[in-house]
N, C-alpha and C positions, 0 to 999 in steps of 0.2 A: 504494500500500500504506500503509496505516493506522501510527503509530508509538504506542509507550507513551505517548507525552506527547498524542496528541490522543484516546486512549481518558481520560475529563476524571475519571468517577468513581472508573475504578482505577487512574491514577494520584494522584489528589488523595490516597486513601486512604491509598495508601501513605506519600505523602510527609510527611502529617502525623502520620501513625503513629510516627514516629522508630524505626520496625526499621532504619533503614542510618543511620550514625552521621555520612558523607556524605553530602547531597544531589543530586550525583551519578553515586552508586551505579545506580540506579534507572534514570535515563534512559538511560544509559548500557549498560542489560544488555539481552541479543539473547532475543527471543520465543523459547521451542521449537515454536511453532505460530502460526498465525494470530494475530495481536494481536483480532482480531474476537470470534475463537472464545473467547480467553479471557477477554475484555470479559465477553459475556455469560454464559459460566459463572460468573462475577465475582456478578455483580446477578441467580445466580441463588442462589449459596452465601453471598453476606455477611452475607444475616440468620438462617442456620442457629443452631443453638443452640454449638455445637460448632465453628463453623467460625475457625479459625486461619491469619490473613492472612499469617503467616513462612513458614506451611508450601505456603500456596497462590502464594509469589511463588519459595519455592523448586521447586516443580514447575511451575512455567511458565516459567521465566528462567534465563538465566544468563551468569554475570557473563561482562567480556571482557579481565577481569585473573587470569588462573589464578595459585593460589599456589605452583605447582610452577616458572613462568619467570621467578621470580625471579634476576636477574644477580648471581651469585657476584664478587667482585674479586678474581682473582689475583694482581695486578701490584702490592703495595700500596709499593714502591718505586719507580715507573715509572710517574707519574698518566699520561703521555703515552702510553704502549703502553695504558694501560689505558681512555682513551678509542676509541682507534684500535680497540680491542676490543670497547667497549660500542656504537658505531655500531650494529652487525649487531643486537643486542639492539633498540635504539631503532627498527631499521626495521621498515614494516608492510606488511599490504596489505588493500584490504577484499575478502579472503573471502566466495564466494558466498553461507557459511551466517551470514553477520553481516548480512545485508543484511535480513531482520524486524528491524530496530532504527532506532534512527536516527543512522546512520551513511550518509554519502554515501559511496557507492563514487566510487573514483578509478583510472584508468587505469593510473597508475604506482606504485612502490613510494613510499614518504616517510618520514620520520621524525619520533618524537611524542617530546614531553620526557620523559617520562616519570612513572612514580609515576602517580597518576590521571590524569596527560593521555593517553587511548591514543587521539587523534585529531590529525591536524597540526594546526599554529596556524601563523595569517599570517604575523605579525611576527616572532616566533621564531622562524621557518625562515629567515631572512634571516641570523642571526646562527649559527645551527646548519648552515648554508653556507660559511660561511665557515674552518669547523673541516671540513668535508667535504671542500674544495678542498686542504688541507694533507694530509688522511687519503687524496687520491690516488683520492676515489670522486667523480668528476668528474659521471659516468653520474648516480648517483645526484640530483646536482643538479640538471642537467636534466631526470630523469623528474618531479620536484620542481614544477619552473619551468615542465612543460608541465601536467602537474597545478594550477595554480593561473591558466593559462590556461585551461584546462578547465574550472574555476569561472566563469569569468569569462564564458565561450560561453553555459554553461547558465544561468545566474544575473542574470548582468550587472555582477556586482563578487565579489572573493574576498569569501568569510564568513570571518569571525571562525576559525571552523574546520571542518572539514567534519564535522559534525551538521548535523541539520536543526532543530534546536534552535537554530541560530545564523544561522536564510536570515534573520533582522530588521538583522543590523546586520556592519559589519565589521571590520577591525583597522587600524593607521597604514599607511599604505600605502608599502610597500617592494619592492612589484613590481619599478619600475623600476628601482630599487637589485638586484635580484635577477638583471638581465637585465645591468646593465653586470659583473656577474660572468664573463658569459660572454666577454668579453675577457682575462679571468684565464687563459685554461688553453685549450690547441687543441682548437677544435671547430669543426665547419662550421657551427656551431647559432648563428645570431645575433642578437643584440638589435634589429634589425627586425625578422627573424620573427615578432616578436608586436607588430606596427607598431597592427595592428587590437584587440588585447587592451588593451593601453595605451590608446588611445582612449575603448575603449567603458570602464574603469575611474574615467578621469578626468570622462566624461560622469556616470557615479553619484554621485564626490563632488558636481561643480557641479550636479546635480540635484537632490540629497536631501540637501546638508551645507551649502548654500551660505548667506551670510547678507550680504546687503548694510548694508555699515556705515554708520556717519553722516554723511559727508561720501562716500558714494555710491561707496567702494572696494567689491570682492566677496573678502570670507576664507570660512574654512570653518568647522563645529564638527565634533563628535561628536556623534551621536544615535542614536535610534534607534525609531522608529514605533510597535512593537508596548508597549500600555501595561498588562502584565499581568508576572506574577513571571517571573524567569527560571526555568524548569523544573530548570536544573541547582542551582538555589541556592533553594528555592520556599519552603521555608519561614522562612529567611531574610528573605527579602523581602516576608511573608506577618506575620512579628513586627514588621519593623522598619517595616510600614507603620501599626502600632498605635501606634507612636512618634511617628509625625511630624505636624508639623501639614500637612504638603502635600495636596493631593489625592492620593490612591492610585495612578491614572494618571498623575500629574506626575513621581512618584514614581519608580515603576516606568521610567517610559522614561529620568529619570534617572542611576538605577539602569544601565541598560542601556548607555544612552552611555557613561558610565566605562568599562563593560567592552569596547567599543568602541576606545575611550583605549590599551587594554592598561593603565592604571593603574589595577587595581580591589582597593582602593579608596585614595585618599590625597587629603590637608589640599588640594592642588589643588582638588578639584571642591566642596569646604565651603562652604558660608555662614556659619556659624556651628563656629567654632572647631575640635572634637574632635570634635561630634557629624553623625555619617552621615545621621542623619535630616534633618539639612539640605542635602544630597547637592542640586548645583546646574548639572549638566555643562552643560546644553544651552544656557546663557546665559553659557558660557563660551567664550572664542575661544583656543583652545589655539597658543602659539606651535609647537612641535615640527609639526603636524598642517601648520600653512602651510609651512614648510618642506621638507614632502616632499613639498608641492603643487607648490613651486616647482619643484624637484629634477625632478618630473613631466613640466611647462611645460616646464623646457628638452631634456629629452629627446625631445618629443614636437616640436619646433622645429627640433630637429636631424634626425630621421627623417624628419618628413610631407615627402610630394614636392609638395605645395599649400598646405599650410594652415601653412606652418614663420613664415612670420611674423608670422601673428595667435599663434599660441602665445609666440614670443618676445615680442612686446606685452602677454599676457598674464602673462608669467615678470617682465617689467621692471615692470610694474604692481603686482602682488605684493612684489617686493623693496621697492619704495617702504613699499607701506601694514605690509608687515611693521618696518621701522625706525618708522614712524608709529605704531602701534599696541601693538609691545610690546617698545621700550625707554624702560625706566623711570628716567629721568634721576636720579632721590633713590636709588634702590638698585646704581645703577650697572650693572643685569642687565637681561637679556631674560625678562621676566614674562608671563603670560597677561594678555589682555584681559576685563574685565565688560561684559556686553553691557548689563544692567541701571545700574550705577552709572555707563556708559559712561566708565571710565577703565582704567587698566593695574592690575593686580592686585599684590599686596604680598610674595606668598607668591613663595616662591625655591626655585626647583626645576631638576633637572636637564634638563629640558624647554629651559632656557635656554641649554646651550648647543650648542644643535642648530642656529642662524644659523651659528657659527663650524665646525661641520661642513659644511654648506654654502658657505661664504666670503662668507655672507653680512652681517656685521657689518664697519665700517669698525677699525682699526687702534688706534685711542682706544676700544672700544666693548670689541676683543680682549681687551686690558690690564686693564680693568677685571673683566670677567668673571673671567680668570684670577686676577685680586690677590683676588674674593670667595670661589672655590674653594678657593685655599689657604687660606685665614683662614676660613672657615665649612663649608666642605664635606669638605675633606680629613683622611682617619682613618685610622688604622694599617692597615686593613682596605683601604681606596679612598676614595670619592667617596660621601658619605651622598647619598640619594637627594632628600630636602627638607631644608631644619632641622629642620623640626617635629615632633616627636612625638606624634603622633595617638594611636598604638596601630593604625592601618591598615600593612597592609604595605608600601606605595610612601609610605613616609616614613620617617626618619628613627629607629633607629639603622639601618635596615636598606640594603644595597647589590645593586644587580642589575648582574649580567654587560653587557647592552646597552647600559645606561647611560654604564658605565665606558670602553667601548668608544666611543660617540661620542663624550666629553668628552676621549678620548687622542685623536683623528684632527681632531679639533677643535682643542684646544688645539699640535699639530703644524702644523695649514694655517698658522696666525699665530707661527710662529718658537717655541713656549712648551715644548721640546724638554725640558729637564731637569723641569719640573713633571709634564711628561706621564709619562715615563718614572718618576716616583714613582708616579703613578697606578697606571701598568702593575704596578710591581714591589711596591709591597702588596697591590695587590689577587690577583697571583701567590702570593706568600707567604702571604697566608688562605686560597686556596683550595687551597695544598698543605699549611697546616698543619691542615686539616678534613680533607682525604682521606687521610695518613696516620695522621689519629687513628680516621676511619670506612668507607675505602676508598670514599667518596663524593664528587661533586660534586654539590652543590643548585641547587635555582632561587635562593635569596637566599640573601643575608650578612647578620648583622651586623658591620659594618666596623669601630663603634667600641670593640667587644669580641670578640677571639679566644675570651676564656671562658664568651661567655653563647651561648647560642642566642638565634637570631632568629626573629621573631615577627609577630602581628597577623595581618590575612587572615583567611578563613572557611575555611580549614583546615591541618592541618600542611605544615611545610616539605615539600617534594619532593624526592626524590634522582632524577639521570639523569645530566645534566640537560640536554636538547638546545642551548638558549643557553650556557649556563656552559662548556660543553664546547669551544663554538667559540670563542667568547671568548677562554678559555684557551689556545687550539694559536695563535691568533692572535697574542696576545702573548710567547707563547714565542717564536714564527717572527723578532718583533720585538727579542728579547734578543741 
């Protein structure tokens, strides 16, 4: 079945048209008929005298965010009941009459962040798990975690999120991390069960991510193939290719990779300072990305009943080139690699301290990290996401839930107990001093001001919000 985004004229139309104030919008809403049928009524009506594209995408479409289920906040004293509340709102299912769109149906129910994400997303259901497991909806996680098996049958790696808008590329991979969850809570359902999903997941990074470095190690990037606009963002990256000096294709996949990252967009993937148009993902060797390769490795070493010590070979390999390649001995952090300038990258990002969530940094490596976090990154609010202030949203003033979350269980593995537990308890304190002023939790912070909103991105804040939520019950659980 055909989708909005591959009918090429009546989607392009619309989306340049600027009628949805979101990009989005559009791909996003479910056919009332054939997407075919209304193709060519499309290219039979557009050059009418009379004919009105608002009125013709409102009688073909319709959206999959009705303004009526809106989530009221009762609790506005009781953020914690009032997560435990909003779950049921956050959860979905794809509905047979949603299926003209491009939505992939999925077998189980899930949960979406919310605000315009009404489709799951990879990486943030890892952390939106972890707030489900405390909420006592166990079931839920599982139907979750065989759902993103279920990608993985059909596909060969989770997408990004289940649109078909997203079969080009996917998110940081935290399957694994999804599955050792199931040691958290009694279930017969266990983390070999998906012995074979694992597998075939880790075969698509080292397939299609893989990049042999200069002294002959194997890391990963982020990428992503298809070298054309993201439909959900099309005109977007339709302006911003009038900017740059890149090839448009270079661009474009770019572009894509970031979003890939889950960092989209931030001073990380830059070549050039502020400016996006410099946008540089694919020649970049993401520290965070190898470490849940690793994380991978040894899961996959401990499971396979044959192949457990070429995998650990493979884990011990990676640890090596990971301290080779992205500890930056002048900044005292764990930096990205330039595959181009082939040296360690300058920029300081929370990305660095994803080693130390893994245990992966030696003791001397711990310490430093931690003395850079307090002294640059830490804010009344949390953990600034970069230093830098781009004006993109995975930077600087601004804070994310996930982030916050690795740098506490990180900064914990290596003894860093009281810094952590600052972490925890501002980053607590912002997000209950936003939900008692708006009965909300968002996808981002600004950390370094309670008074200002937070900003950047290609469009406004979100409220739900499926990370922030877990996060939050997490860290309480922690108090």
């Amino acid at each position: 079945m055909k989708t909005i985004v591959e009918e090429k004229a009546l989607f392009e139309a619309v989306q340049l048209s600027g009628i949805f104030e979101d990009s989005k919008s559009f791909p996003d809403m479910v056919a009332l008929r054939k997407i075919e049928d209304i193709a060519e009524d499309f290219n039979k009506e557009q050059n009418n005298k009379n004919f009105d594209l608002t009125e013709f995408v409102k009688r073909n479409f319709r959206s999959v965010i009705p303004n009526n289920k809106t989530f009221v906040t009762q609790h506005f004293n009781y953020p914690e009941q009032h997560i435990h509340n909003l779950w049921n709102h956050l959860t979905k299912k794809t509905e047979p009459e949603v299926l003209n769109s491009t939505y992939i149906s999925l077998p189980n129910d899930f949960v979406v962040p919310g605000g315009r994400f009404q489709e799951t997303y990879y990486w943030d259901s890892y952390f939106t798990m972890l707030g489900l497991i405390i909420s006592k909806k166990n079931d839920l996680v599982i139907g979750m975690i065989k759902n993103f098996a279920f990608l993985i049958d059909q596909f060969g790696f989770i997408p990004n999120g289940n649109r078909t808008y997203f079969l080009s590329r996917s998110q940081p991979p935290f399957f694994s991390l999804m599955l050792d969850l199931l040691n958290d809570f009694n279930t017969s359902i266990k983390p070999i069960d998906f012995l074979s999903q694992l597998e075939k997941e880790y075969t698509f990074w080292m397939t299609n991510r893989s990049i042999v470095m200069p002294e002959g190690e194997i890391l990963n990037r982020y990428d992503d193939t298809d070298p054309t606009p993201r439909p959900e963002s099309y005109i977007e990256d339709i302006e911003l290719a009038e900017k740059s000096y890149q090839n448009p294709h270079e661009l474009f996949r770019n572009i894509r990779a970031a979003c890939e990252s889950g960092w989209d967009f931030s001073s990380r993937w830059l070549e050039k300072g502020h400016d996006l148009a410099s946008i540089n993902t694919t020649n970049i060797i993401p520290v965070d990305l190898n470490c849940l390769l690793y994380f991978l490795e040894t899961q996959l070493a401990k499971m396979h009943p044959t192949e457990g010590n070429s995998y650990l070979e493979k884990a011990t390999n990676r640890k090596r080139a990971i301290e080779k390649y992205f500890w930056n001995e002048e900044q005292k952090f764990f930096c990205d690699f330039d595959l181009v300038k082939n040296l360690v990258r300058q920029n300081l990002s929370l990305a660095g301290v994803f080693p130390l969530y893994f245990n992966l940094a030696n003791s001397v490596q711990a310490e430093s990290v931690a003395k850079l976090l307090e002294s640059s990154f830490l804010k009344t609010g949390g953990l600034l996401t970069t230093t830098s202030e781009s004006g993109q949203q995975w930077d600087a003033p601004n804070g994310w839930a996930p982030l916050q979350w690795i740098a506490f269980v990180g900064l914990k593995n290596y003894g860093f107990k009281k810094l952590a537990d600052q972490i925890k308890t501002n980053w607590i304190k912002l997000n209950e001093s936003t939900f008692y002023k708006s009965g909300k939790f968002t996808e981002k912070y600004n950390v370094a001001s309670s008074d200002e909103e937070t900003g950047g991105g290609e469009y406004p804040n979100q409220d739900g919000f499926g990370w922030t939520n877990g996060v939050y019950l997490s860290f309480k659980k922690e108090t």
